[in-house]
BAROPA-727245 format. One record per residue (C-alpha): x negated, y, z negated; residue in one letter. Coordinates in Angstrom, 2 decimals, padded with zeros to 5 digits. Example, Ala and Ser with C-alpha at 12.3 -4.5 7.8 and 13.67 -1.06 7.14 Angstrom:
# residues 2
+---------+---------+---------+------+
|    east |   north |      up | rest |
+---------+---------+---------+------+
| -012.30 | -004.50 | -007.80 |    a |
| -013.67 | -001.06 | -007.14 |    s |
+---------+---------+---------+------+
***
This chain:
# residues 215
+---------+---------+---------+------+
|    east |   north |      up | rest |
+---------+---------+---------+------+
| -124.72 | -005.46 | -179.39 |    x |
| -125.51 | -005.25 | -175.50 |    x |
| -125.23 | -008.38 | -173.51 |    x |
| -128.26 | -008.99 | -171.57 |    x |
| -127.10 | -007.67 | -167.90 |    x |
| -125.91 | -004.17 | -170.00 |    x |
| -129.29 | -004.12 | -171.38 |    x |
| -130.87 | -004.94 | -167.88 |    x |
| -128.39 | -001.88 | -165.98 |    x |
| -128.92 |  000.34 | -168.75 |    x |
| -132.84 | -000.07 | -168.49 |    x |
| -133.17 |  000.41 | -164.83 |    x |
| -130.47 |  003.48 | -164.61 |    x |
| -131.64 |  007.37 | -164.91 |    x |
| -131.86 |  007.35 | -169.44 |    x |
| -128.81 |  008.94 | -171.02 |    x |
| -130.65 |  012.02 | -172.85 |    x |
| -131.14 |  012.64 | -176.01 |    x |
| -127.50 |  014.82 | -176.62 |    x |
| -125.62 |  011.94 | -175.09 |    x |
| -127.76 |  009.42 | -177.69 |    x |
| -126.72 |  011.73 | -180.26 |    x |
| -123.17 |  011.51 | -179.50 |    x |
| -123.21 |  007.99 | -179.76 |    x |
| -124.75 |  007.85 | -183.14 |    x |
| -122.16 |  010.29 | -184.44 |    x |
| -119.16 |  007.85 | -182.74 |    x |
| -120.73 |  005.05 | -184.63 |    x |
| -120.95 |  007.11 | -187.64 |    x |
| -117.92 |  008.86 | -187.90 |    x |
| -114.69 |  006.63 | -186.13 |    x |
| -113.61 |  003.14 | -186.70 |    x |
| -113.72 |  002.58 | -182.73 |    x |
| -116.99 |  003.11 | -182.00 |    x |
| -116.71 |  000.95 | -178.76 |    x |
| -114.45 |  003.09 | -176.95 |    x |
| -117.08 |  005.07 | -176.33 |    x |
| -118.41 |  005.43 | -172.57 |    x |
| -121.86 |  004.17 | -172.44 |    x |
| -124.84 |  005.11 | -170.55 |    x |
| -124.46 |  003.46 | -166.53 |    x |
| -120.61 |  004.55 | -166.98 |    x |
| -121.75 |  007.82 | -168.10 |    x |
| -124.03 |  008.25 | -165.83 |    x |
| -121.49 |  006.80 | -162.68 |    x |
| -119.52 |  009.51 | -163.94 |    x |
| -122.30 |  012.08 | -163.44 |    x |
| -122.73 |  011.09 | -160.08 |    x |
| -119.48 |  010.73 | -158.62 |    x |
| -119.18 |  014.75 | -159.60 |    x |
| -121.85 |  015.36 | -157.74 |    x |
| -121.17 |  013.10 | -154.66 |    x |
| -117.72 |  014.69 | -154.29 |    x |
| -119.00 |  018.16 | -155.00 |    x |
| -116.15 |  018.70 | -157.53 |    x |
| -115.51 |  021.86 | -158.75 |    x |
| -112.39 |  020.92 | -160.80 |    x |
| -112.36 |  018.35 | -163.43 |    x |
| -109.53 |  017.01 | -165.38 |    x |
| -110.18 |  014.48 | -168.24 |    x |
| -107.38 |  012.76 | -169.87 |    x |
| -108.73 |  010.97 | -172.87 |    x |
| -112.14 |  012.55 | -174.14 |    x |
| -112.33 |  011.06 | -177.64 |    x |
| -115.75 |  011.73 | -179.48 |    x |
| -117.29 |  014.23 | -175.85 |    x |
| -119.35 |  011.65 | -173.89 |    x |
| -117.69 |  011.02 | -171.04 |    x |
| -117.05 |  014.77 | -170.85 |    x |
| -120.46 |  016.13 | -171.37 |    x |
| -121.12 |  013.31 | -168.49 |    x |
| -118.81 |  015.18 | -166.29 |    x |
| -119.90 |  018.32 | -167.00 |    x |
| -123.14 |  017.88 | -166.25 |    x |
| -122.99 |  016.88 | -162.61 |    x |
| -120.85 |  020.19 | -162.00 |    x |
| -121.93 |  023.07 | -159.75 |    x |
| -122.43 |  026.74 | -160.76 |    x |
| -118.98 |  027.70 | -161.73 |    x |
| -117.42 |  024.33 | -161.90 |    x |
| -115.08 |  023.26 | -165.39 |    x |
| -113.35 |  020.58 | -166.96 |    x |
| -110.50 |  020.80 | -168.41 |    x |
| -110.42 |  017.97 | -171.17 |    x |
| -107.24 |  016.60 | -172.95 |    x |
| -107.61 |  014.83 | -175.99 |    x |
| -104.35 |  014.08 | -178.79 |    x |
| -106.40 |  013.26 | -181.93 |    x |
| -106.86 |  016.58 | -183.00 |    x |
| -109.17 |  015.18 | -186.16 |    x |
| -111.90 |  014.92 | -183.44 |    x |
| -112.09 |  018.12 | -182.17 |    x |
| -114.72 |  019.02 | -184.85 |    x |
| -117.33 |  016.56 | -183.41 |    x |
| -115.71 |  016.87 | -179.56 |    x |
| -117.36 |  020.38 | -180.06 |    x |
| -120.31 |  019.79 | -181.37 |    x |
| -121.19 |  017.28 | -178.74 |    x |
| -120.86 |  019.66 | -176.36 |    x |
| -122.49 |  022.32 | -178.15 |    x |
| -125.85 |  019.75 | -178.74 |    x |
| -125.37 |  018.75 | -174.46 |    x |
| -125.44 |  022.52 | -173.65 |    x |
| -122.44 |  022.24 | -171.85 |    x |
| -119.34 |  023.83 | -173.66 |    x |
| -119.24 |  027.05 | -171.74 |    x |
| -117.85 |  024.50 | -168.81 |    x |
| -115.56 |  022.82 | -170.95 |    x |
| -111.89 |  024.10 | -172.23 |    x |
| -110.48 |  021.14 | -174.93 |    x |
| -106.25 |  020.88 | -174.53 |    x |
| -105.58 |  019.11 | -178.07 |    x |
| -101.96 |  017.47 | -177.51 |    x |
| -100.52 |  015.11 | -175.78 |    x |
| -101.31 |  015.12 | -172.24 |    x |
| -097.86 |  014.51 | -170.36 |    x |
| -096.61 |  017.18 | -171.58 |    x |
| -099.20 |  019.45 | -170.99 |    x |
| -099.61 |  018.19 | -167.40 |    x |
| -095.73 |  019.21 | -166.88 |    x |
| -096.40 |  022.27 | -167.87 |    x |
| -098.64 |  023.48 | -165.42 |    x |
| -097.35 |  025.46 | -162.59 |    x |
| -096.61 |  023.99 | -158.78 |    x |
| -099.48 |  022.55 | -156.86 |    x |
| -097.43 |  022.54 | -152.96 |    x |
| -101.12 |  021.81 | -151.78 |    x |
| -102.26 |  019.75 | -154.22 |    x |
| -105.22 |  021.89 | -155.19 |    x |
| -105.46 |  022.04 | -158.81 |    x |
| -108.08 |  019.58 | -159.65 |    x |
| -110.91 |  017.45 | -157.45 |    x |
| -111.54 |  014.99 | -159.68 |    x |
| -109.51 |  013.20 | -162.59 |    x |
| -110.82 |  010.61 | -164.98 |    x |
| -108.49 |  008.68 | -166.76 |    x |
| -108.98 |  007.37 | -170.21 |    x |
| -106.58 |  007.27 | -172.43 |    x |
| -103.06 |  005.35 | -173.58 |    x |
| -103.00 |  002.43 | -171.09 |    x |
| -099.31 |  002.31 | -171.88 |    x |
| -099.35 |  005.80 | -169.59 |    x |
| -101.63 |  005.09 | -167.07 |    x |
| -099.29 |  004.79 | -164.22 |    x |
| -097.30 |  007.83 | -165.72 |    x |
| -100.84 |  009.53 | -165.82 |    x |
| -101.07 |  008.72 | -162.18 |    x |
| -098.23 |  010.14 | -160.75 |    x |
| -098.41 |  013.32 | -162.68 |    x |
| -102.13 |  014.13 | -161.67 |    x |
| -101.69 |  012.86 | -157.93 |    x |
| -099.94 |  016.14 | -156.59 |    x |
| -102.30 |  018.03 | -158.39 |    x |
| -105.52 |  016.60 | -156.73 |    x |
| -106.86 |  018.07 | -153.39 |    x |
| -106.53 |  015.67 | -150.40 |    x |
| -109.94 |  013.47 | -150.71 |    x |
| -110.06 |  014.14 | -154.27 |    x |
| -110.56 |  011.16 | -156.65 |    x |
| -109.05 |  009.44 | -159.52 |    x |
| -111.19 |  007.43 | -161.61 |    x |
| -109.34 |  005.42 | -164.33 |    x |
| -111.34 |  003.55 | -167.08 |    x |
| -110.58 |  000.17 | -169.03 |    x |
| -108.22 | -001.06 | -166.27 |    x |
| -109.11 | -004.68 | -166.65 |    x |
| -108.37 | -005.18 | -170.64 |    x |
| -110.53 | -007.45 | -171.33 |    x |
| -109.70 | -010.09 | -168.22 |    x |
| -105.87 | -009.58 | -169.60 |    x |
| -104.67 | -008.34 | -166.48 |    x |
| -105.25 | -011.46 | -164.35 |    x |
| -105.09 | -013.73 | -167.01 |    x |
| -103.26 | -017.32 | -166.58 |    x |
| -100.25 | -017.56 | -167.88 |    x |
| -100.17 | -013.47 | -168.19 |    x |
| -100.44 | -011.57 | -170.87 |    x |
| -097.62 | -009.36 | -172.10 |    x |
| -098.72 | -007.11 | -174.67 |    x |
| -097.67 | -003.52 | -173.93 |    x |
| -101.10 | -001.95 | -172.74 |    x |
| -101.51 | -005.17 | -170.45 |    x |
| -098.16 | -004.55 | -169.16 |    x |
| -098.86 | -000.78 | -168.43 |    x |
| -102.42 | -001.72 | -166.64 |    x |
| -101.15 | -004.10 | -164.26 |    x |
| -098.41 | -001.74 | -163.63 |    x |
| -100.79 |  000.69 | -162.98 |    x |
| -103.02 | -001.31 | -160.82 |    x |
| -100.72 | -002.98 | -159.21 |    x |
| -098.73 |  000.19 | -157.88 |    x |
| -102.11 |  002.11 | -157.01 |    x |
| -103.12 | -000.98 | -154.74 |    x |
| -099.45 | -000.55 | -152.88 |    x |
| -099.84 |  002.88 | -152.70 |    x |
| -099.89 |  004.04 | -149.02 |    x |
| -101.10 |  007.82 | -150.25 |    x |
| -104.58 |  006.60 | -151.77 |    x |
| -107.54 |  004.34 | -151.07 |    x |
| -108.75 |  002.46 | -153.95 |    x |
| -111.62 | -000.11 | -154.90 |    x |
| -111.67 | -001.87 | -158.77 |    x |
| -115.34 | -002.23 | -160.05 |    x |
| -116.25 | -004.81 | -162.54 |    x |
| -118.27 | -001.95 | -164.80 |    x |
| -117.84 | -002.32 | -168.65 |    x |
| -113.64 | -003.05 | -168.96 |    x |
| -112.90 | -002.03 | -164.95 |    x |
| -113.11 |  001.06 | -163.44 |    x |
| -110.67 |  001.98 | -160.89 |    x |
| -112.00 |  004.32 | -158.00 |    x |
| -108.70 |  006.12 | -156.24 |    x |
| -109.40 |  008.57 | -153.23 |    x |
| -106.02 |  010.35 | -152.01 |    x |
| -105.72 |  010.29 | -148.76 |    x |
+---------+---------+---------+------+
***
C-alpha cells in the first residue's frame, strides 16, 4: 500500500508505462518479495540519471524480476547496453519476458551467477573504462565488496548508484543495529563517505539511494 507522499511523487512524475506496470503485476504474482521491486520515481530516477550522464555502459548488479533494468535501458543511446547480473537463476524466465514486453532486450545481456565472481573475471581496466554507470542492488552483505570491485572499472566521472542503503532507518539507528546486512550497509556507507576517490550524496528515496561520482 503507498503512503501518501509515494502516492503524491508517483502522481506528479512522468507515468511508468504500461510494460513497467506489467512487470510489477507479474512480481506481485509470481515471488514472495514483491516489495523489492523498484517502483515508479526510482525507476524513473534511474531513467534519467542514464540520460544525464550520457552512459553508454551499464552494469546492474541485482536485477531480480527486470524493472530496474528495463528502466536503465531505456534512457540509453543508440548503441548503448547493460550488462545485468542476477544469481536466482529461477527468474530468468520472467527477467526475459519483461524485457521482451519493454522492447528492450536487444540492449540487455543477463549474467546468471553470482556477481563477484563474475566481476573478477573480467579482464584489466588500467583506465577504468569498462562501464559509465553501475547500479547496485543486491546482497547488502557485499555492498562494499561490490564497490571496490566495480570502482576501477568505471570511467573517471562515471557513477555508482547503490539502492536500499538506509535499511529501513537501521543504519543510524540508536543503540545500532547489528544484524549482518546492517553491518555491511554502514560499512559500505561509511567507507564511500571517507573515500577521497569519489563524491557522493545519500537521498532519502524509497530505502536510500546512494549517488557516487568517481572523481
Amino acid at each position: 500500500m503507498e503512503t501518501p507522499l509515494e502516492e503524491y511523487l508517483r502522481t506528479h512524475s512522468t507515468p511508468a508505462g504500461e510494460a513497467l506496470e506489467w512487470i510489477k503485476a507479474q512480481t506481485n504474482i509470481h515471488t514472495n518479495y514483491p516489495q523489492m521491486l523498484s517502483g515508479p520515481v526510482q525507476g524513473r530516477l534511474l531513467t534519467m540519471l542514464v540520460e544525464l550522464s550520457a552512459a553508454r555502459r551499464v552494469l546492474e548488479i541485482g536485477t531480480f524480476t527486470g524493472y530496474s533494468t528495463v528502466c536503465l535501458a531505456q534512457g540509453l543511446p543508440e548503441g548503448g547496453h547493460v550488462d545485468a547480473l542476477e544469481i536466482n537463476d529461477e527468474l530468468e524466465d520472467l527477467i526475459r519476458a519483461s524485457w521482451e514486453r519493454a522492447g528492450v532486450s536487444d540492449r540487455i545481456t543477463l549474467h546468471i551467477g553470482d556477481a563477484l565472481g563474475w566481476l573478477a573475471g573480467l579482464p584489466a581496466s588500467p583506465d577504468g573504462g569498462l562501464f559509465d554507470l553501475v547500479y547496485i542492488d543486491a546482497n547488502k552483505r557485499e555492498y562494499l565488496q561490490y564497490y571496490e570491485a566495480v570502482l576501477p572499472l568505471l570511467r573517471a566521472g562515471g557513477l555508482i548508484v547503490a539502492d536500499d542503503v538506509m535499511q529501513g532507518g537501521k543504519v543510524y539507528s540508536k543503540p545500532a543495529a547489528t544484524d549482518a546486512q546492517t553491518r555491511g550497509l554502514r560499512a559500505f556507507n561509511d567507507a564511500v563517505a571517507s573515500d577521497p576517490r569519489v563524491e557522493v550524496v545519500l537521498l532519502p528515496i524509497r530505502d536510500g539511494i546512494s549517488l557516487i561520482r568517481k572523481k
